[in-house]
DOLUMTI-968886 format. One record per residue (C-alpha): residue in one letter; x, y, z negated. Coordinates in steps of 0.5 Angstrom, whole numbers, padded with zeros to 4 digits, always signed. Last residue first. Example, Ala and Ser with C-alpha at 12.3 -4.5 7.8 and 13.67 -1.06 7.14 Angstrom:
BEGIN
S+0027-0002-0014;A+0025-0009-0016;
END
This chain:
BEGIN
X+0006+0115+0090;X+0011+0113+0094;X+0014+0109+0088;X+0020+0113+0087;X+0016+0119+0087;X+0011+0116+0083;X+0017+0114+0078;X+0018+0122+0078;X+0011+0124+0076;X+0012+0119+0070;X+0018+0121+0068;X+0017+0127+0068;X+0017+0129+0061;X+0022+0124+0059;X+0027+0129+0062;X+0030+0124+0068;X+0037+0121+0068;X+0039+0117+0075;X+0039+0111+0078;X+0041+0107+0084;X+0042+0099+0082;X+0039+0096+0089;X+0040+0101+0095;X+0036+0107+0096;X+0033+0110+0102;X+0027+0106+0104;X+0028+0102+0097;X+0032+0096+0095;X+0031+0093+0089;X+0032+0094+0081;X+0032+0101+0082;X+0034+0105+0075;X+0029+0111+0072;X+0034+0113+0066;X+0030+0117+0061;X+0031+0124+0058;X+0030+0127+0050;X+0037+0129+0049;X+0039+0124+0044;X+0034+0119+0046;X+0038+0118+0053;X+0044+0117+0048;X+0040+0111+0044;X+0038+0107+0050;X+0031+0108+0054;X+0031+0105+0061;X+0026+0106+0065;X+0027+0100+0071;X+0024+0100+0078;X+0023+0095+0084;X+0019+0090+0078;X+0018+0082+0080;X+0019+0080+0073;X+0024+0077+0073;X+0029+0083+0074;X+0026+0087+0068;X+0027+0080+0063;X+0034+0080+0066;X+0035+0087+0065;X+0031+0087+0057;X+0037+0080+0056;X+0042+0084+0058;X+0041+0091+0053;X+0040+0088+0047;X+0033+0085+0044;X+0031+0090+0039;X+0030+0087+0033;X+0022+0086+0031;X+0021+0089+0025;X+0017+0086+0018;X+0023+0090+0014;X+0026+0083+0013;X+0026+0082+0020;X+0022+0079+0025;X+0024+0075+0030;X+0025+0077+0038;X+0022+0084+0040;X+0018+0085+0047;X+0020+0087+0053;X+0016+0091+0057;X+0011+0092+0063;X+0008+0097+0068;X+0003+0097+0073;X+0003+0104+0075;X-0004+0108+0074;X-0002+0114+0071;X-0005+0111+0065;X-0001+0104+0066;X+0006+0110+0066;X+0003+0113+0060;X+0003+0107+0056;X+0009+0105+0058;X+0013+0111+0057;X+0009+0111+0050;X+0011+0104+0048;X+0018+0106+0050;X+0018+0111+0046;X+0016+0108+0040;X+0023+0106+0036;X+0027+0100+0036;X+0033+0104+0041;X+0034+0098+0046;X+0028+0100+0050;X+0027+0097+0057;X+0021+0099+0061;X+0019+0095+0067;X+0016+0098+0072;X+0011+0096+0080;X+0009+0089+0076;X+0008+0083+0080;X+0003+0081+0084;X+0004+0074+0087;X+0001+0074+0094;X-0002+0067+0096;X-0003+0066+0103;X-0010+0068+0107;X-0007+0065+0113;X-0002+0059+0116;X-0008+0056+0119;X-0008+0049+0115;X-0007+0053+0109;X-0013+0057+0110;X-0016+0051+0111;X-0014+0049+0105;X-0017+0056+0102;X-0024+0055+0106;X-0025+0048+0102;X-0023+0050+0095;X-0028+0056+0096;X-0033+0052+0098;X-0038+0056+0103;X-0045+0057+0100;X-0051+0060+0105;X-0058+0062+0106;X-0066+0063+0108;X-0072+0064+0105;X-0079+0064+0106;X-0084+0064+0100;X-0090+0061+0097;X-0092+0064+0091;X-0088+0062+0086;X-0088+0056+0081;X-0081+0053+0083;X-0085+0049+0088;X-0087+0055+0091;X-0079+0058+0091;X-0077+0052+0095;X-0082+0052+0101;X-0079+0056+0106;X-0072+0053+0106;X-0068+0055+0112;X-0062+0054+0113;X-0054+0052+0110;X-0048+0052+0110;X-0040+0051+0108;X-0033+0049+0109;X-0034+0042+0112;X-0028+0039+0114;X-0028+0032+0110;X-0028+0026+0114;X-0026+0030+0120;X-0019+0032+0116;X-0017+0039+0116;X-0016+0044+0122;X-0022+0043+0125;X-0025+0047+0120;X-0034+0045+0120;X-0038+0051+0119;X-0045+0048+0118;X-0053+0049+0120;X-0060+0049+0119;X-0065+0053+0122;X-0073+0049+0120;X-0073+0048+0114;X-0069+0044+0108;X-0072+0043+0102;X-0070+0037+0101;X-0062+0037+0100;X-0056+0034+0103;X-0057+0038+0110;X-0059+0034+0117;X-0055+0036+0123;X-0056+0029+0128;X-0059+0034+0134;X-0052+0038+0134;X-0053+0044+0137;X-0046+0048+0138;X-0045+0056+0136;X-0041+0060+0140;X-0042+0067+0136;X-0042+0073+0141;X-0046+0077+0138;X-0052+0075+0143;X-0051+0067+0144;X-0052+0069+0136;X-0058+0072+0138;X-0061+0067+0143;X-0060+0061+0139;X-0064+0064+0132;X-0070+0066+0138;X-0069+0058+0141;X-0070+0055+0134;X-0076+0060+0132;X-0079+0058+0140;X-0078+0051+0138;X-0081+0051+0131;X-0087+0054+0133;X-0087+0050+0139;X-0088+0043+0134;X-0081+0040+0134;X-0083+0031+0133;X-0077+0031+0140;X-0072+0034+0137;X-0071+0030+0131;X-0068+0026+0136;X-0070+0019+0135;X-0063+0013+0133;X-0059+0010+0139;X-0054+0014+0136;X-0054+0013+0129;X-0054+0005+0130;X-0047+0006+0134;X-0044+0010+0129;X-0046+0006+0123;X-0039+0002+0124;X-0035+0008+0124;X-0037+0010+0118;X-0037+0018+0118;X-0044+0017+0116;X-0048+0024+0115;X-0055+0020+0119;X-0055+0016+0114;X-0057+0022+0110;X-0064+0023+0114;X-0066+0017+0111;X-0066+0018+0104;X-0067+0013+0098;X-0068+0006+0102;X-0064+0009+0108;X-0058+0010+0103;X-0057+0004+0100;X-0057+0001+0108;X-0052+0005+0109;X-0048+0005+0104;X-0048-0003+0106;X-0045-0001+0112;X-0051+0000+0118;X-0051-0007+0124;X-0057-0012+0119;X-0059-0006+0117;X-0062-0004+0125;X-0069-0005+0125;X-0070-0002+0118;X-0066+0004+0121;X-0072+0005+0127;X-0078+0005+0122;X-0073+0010+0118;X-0072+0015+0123;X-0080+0015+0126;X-0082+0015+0119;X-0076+0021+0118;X-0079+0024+0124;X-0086+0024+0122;X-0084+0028+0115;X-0081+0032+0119;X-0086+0034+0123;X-0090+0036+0118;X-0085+0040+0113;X-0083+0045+0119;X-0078+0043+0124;X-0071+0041+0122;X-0067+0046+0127;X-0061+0044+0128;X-0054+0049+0128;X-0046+0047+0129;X-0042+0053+0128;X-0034+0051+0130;X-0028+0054+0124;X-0021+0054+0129;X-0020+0062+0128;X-0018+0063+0121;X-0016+0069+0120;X-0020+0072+0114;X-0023+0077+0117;X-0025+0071+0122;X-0028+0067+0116;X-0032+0073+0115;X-0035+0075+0121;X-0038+0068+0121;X-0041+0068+0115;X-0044+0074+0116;X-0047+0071+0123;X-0050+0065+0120;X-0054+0070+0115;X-0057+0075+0121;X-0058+0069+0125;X-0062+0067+0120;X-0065+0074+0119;X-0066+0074+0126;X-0071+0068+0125;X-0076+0072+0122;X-0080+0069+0117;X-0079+0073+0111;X-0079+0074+0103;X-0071+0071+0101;X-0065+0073+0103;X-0060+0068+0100;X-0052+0069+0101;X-0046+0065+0099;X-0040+0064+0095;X-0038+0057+0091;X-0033+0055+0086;X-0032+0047+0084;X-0032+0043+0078;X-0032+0036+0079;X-0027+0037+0085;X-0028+0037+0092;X-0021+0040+0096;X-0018+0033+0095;X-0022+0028+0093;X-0026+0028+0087;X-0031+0023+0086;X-0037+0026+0084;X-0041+0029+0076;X-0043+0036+0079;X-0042+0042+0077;X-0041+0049+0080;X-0038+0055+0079;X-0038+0063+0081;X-0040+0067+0087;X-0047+0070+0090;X-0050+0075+0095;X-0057+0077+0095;X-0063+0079+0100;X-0070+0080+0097;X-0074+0081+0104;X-0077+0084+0102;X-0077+0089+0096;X-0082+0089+0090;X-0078+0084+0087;X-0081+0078+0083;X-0077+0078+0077;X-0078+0070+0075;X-0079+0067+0082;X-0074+0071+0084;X-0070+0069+0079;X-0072+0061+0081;X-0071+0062+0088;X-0064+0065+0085;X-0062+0059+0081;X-0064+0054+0087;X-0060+0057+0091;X-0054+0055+0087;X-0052+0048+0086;X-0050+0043+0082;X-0053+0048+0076;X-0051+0045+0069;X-0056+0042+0067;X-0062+0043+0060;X-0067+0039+0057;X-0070+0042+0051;X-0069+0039+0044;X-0067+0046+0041;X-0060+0043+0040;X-0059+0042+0047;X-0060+0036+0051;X-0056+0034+0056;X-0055+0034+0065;X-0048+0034+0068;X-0052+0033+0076;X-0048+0027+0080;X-0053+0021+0081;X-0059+0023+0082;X-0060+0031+0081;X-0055+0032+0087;X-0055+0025+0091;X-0062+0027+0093;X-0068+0023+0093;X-0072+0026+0088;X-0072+0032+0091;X-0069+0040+0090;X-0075+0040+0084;X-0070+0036+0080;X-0066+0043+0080;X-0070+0048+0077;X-0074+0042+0073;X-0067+0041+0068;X-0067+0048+0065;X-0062+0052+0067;X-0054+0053+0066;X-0049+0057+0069;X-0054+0062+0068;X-0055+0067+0074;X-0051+0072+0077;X-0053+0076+0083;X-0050+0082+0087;X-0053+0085+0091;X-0053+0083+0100;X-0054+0090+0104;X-0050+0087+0111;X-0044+0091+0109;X-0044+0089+0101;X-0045+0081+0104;X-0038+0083+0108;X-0035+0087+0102;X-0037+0081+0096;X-0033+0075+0102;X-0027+0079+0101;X-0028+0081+0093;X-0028+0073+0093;X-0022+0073+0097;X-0018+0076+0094;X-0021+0072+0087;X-0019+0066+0090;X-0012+0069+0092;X-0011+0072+0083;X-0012+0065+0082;X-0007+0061+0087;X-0002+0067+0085;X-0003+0066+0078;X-0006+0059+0075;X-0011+0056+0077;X-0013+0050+0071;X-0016+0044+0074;X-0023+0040+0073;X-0025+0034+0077;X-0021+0029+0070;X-0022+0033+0065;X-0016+0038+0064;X-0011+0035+0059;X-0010+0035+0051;X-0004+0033+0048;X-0006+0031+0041;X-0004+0033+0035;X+0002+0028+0032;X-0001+0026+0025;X+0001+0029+0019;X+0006+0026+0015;X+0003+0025+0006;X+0008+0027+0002;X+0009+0020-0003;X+0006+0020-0010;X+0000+0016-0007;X+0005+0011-0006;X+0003+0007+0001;X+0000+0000+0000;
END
């Protein structure tokens, strides 16, 4: 037995990890994601989209209402019971949180046209560029039929995967038809299917019983055949839906977008009317290219318990659009580094203050920092050297040195750590501390 009176050794804490799907994003990947949302926030701007935030996580009907048959709320929603008893999700996806905010705050104006950004969850197998927790961006303008609003939406996209340079993202469009006749093409589909498992991949077969239309996603080889000989969802079209789909065609023709009809385009969620569409990266695996999309879906808000609204919009992955970026060579990280760095070797307040100043003036400026305290409770300065060599990491093109002799006569030394348009690296001159601000802006182009 162990002796009571022996000093009890605390146990080795536990290393934690990001759970399995999730990942830190650390500078300058992060500080690029965050470009290129403000990116994509300039384009919707332009188009009149405002900003929504929604809650990260919603009541559990918000998103059961997306299908029974969909993947998203049977088998990959992170859904639980709060401590109030309710049941709650964290949301897969967000275009059911706006048509229940719309729902909820009833805009006066219509269409209702909004932007979004943020993260996603939902419980999958992660692969490269598809994490368990995933950011998206996109649009949602709800309160209108009219097909130019699709072409609108499409067309945004568009112009902002071209802003960021990317030149092989191909358009493909379908139009899924009105409720009705999708309904009888999804009969038509699964009557032809059930015909055909004994060719379709046991997937397939596990998906017709669920949902006929996904088996039409299939990148198996072996499905490739049985899907195309499957009935065009064309063919069940009432003229209504043809005369929308053409309108949505003929203004992208009209902009100038090449978009590709592809008749097997089906989107994973069920409230998918009429236009639907995909941005697919041939720069990046086939199996594994699609970047964003999105259509029409003139009957979610209803099932939400609104009055019935038309909507349409998009999501574009973030992880996804960026791999295609790298695949392209754009859009590249940009490490942001301080423009000053102050060394002060005195132990006195003046280098807080110039630091201070130079960040009120809008200069990105950093500072060493004391080693170990002393008895007095003060942080010794670090020496000259060490304060250099932190001022060179960091990336800065100017130093403001403060030493015992620049205190003295109240001055600083304002030092070039790189070369600039008309001074070499370790240029440097003594500045009363008065101007070193404006002298630093000078320095700096400012």
């Amino acid at each position: 037995m162990p002796d009571p009176d022996e000093p009890r050794r605390s146990a080795k804490p536990q290393r934690f990890q990001a759970p399995i799907g999730t990942r830190d994003l650390l500078s300058p990947e992060s500080e690029r994601r965050r470009a290129l949302v403000d990116r994509f926030a300039e384009h919707a701007a332009l188009a009149g989209y405002r900003h929504l935030v929604t809650p990260m996580f919603e009541d559990l009907g918000v998103f059961t209402r997306l299908g029974a048959a969909t993947d998203v709320v049977t088998k990959e929603m992170y859904d639980f019971t709060d401590k109030g008893g309710r049941r709650m999700a964290l949301r897969p996806e967000l275009t059911a949180s706006v048509c229940r905010a719309f729902t909820e705050h009833n805009p006066a104006v219509l269409p209702w046209k909004v932007w979004y950004s943020g993260p996603q969850f939902r419980h999958e197998k992660p692969q490269k560029g598809r994490y368990r927790q995933f950011d998206q961006v996109g649009v949602e303008a709800l309160g209108s039929e009219d097909p130019d609003l699709d072409t609108e939406s499409i067309a945004l996209a568009w112009r902002f995967f071209d802003d960021l340079g990317l030149r092989r993202v191909r358009l493909l469009v379908n139009s899924l038809g009105e409720a009705a006749e999708r309904a009888r093409y999804v009969e038509a589909l699964a009557d032809y299917l059930a015909r055909h498992t004994d060719a379709l991949s046991d997937a397939a077969v596990a998906t017709l019983a669920r949902n006929p239309l996904r088996v039409l996603d299939s990148k198996r080889p072996e499905d490739g055949y049985v899907i195309a000989g499957a009935p065009q969802l064309s063919d069940f079209l009432g003229v209504a839906s043809v005369t929308h789909f053409e309108r949505v065609l003929a203004g992208l023709d009209s902009l100038g977008i090449d978009a590709e009809v592809s008749p097997k385009l089906v989107r994973g969620l069920d409230y998918y009317r009429r236009t639907t569409f995909e941005f697919t990266a041939e720069s990046l695996d086939a199996s594994q290219n699609a970047v964003g999309g999105g259509g029409r879906y003139d009957g979610l808000v209803e099932a939400l318990g609104g009055k019935p609204t038309a909507g349409v919009g998009f999501a574009l992955g973030v992880d996804r659009t960026l791999l295609a970026c790298d695949a392209e060579g754009v859009f590249g990280p940009v490490e942001r580094t301080v423009e000053c760095f102050v060394v002060d070797t005195t132990g006195g307040l003046t280098g807080y203050e110039i630091t201070e100043a130079l960040r009120r003036a809008g200069v990105a400026t950093d500072r060493s920092w004391a080693g170990e305290l002393t008895d007095e409770g003060l942080g010794r300065p670090r020496s000259m050297k060490a304060q250099m060599k932190a001022a060179d990491r960091s990336g800065a093109n100017l130093a403001v040195l403060v030493g015992p002799d620049e205190l003295e006569v109240g001055a600083a030394t304002i030092r070039r750590l790189r070369a600039g348009p008309d001074q070499a690296p370790s240029a440097q001159r003594r500045v009363p501390l008065s101007r070193v601000v404006s002298e630093v802006q000078t320095e700096l182009g400012r």
